[in-house]
C-alpha positions, -999 to 999 in steps of 0.1 A, spaced: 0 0 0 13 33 -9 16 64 11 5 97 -5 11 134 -1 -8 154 -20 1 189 -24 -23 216 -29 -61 215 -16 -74 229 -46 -99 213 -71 -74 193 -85 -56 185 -56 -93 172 -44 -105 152 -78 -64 138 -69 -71 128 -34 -106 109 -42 -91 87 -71 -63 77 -46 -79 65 -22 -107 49 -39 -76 29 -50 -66 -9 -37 -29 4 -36 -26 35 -22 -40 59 4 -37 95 8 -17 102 45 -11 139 39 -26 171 26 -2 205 19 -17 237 14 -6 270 24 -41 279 32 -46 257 62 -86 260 55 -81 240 23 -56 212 39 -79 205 71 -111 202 50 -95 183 21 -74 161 50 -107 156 75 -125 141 43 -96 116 33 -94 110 72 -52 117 72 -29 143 90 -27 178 71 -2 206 73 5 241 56 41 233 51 47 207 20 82 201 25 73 187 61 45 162 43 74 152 17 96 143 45 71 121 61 74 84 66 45 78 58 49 90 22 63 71 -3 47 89 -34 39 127 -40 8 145 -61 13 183 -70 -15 201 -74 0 236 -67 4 263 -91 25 261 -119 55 285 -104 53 257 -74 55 226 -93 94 220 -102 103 227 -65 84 207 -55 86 179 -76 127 182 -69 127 182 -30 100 149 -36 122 135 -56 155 146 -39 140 128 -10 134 91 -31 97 95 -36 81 94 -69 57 122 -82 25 128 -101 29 168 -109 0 183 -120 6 200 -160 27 216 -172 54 198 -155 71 236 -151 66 269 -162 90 262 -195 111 235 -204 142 248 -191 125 251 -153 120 215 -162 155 200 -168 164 196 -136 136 183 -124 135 156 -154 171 146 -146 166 143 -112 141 118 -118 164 98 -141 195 101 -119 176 83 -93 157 56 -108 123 72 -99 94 77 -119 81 113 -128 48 115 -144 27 148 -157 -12 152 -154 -20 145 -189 -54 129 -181 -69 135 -218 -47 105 -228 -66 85 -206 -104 101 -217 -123 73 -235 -129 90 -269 -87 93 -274 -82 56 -264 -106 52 -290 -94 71 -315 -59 56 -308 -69 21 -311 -85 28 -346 -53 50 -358 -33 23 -348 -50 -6 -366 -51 18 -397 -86 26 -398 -77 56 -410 -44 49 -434 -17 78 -433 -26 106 -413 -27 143 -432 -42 167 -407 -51 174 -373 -76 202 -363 -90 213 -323 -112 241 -310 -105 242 -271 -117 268 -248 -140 285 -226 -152 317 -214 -134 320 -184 -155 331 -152 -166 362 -127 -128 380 -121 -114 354 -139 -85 381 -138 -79 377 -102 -72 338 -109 -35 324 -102 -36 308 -139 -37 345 -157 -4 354 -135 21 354 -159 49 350 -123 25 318 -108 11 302 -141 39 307 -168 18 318 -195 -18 321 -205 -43 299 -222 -17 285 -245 3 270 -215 -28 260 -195 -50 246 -221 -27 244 -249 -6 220 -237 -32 191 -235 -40 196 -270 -2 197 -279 4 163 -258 -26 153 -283 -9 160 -309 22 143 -300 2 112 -289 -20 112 -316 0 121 -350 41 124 -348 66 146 -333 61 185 -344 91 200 -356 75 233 -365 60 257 -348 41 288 -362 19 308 -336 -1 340 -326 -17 346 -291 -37 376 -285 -57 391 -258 -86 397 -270 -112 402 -242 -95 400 -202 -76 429 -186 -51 401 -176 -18 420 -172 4 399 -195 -8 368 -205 -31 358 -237 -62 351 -235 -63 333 -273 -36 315 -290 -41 303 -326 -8 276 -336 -2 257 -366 28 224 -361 45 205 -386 56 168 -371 83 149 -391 60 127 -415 46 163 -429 14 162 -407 -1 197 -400 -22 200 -369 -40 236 -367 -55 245 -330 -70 272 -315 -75 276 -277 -95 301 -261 -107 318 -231 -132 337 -248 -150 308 -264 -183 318 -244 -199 282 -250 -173 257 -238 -157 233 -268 -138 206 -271 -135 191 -308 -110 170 -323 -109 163 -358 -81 137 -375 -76 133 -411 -62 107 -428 -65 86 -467 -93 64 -455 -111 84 -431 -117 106 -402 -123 110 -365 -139 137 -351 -138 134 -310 -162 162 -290 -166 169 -252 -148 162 -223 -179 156 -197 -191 186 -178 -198 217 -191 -180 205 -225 -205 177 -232 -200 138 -230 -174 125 -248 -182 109 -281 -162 98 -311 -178 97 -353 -154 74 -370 -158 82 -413 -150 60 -437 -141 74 -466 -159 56 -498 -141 45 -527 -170 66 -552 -165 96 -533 -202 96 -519 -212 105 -482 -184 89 -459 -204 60 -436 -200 70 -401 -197 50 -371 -205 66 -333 -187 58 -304 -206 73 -272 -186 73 -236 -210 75 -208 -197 92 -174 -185 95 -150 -150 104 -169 -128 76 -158 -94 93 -171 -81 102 -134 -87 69 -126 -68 51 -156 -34 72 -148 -35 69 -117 -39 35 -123 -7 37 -149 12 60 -125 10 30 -99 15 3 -123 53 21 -135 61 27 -101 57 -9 -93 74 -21 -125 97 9 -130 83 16 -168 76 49 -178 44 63 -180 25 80 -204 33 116 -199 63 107 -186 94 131 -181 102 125 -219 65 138 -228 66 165 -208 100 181 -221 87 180 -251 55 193 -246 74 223 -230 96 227 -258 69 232 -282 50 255 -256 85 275 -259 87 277 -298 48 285 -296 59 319 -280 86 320 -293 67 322 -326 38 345 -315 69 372 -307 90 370 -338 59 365 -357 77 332 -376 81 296 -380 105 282 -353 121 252 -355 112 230 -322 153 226 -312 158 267 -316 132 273 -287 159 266 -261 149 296 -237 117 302 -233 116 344 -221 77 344 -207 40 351 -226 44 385 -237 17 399 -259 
């Protein structure tokens, strides 16, 4: 049975704590937050200790692996005193605020034998293990295109939130949304080795970050993948569409306010007429935080990686980097030129 400190009482730290211990192999035996209103409640609930220092519930003996549910500025710290200490970690995305904050984290991991994983629970969602089964058996024959809409419309003083501080979240809709859809794209397709973007801010009086961010990629088998995330998309979205020879996929919702999830699979006909289309519906609850947790557990006990694994999330990172990168020189940028990422400027 393991031992788990989860760090950060938020939403996510809570949907975290629930999954664990609704687990046969763990339980959670301490919650961190600085705001000792969130620990206690979240703590009393999961029936475990609680304390307002996180380096303290690290340190415990009781702990063997650590969740971060922090914000974004918070996360490589923390991930490196966790790991510094032998215990491997579950950060919530991005792994860091850019992929050179990451290194050293990611290294530290590997140096000691311990597995590092990143919160990319869309992997797990039942309409992408669907569509990846059917790109894998071919269904679809070479792949030409990706497309996504992703957004929302953000909320009452959504400018008062930590994720539209450029210092505590890195970056604005393209680092916290964004970088799910480019995971996608990396799981889904090939490796981008192109990156041509544009955020704006369009709507919010956030003080730096974007609040829209169109991107195109190029991977290495000349795939394009063209996504646009938004916090101005007043009626939440989340579409998918994958184009290949034989056929497409078009994958829609999330659960929640997005919609269920729900796959159509097109077959492309050989006289051109309407493609035949097959629909895949995923009834909730959304079992993603279950399934890598589940996977998070499973390398830990076998020492594989993960999915989103330190690997994926470097790279995710870098592309994040060449995104802005992009948006301020207003060009293509190759993936490996994006080594410093300076911020999301506007």
């Amino acid at each position: 049975m393991f031992g788990v400190a989860i760090i950060g009482a938020g939403n996510i730290g809570r949907i975290r704590a629930r999954v664990i211990q609704n687990s046969a192999e763990s339980r959670v035996r301490l919650v961190a937050d600085v705001d000792p209103a969130h620990a206690y409640t979240l703590a009393a609930s999961m029936q475990c200790d609680a304390a307002t220092d996180w380096r303290q519930a690290i340190r415990s003996s009781e702990v063997n692996l650590v969740v971060v549910c922090t914000p974004t500025k918070f996360h490589a710290s923390a991930a490196l005193v966790a790991l510094r200490a032998g215990k491997s970690v579950l950060c919530e995305k991005p792994l860091a605020r850019s992929s050179m904050e990451a290194e050293e984290v990611v290294e530290a991991a590997e140096t000691r034998g311990l597995i590092l994983k990143t919160g990319f629970n869309y992997r797990y969602m039942g309409h992408v293990r669907k569509a990846k089964e059917l790109i894998a058996q071919g269904a679809l024959g070479p792949l030409y295109c990706l497309r996504c809409r992703y957004g929302h419309g953000g909320r009452p003083e959504y400018e008062k939130h930590w994720c539209t501080d450029r210092d505590l979240s890195g970056g604005g809709v393209l680092l916290e949304q964004g970088i799910h859809v480019i995971d996608l794209v990396r799981y889904l397709l090939d490796e981008p080795t192109q990156v041509l973007a544009e955020t704006s801010r369009w709507f919010w009086d956030f003080p730096e970050v974007e609040d829209n961010c169109f991107l195109l990629l190029k991977t290495q088998q000349s795939q394009t993948a063209q996504i646009h995330v938004s916090w101005t998309q007043w009626l939440n979205i989340f579409s998918l569409e994958i184009v290949g020879k034989d056929g497409y996929l078009h994958l829609s919702g999330r659960d929640g306010h997005y919609g269920p999830q729900r796959l159509v699979w097109g077959k492309r006909q050989l006289d051109h007429s309407r493609p035949k289309e097959e629909v895949f519906e995923f009834l909730s609850p959304d079992d993603s935080w279950t399934r890598e947790w589940d996977d998070f557990i499973d390398a830990v006990q076998t020492g594989r990686e993960p999915m989103g694994g330190g690997t994926d999330s470097m790279q995710a990172l870098r592309l994040i980097d060449a995104a802005y990168d992009s948006s301020r020189g207003q060009r293509w940028v190759e993936v490996a030129q994006s080594a410093v990422h300076a911020g999301a400027q506007i």
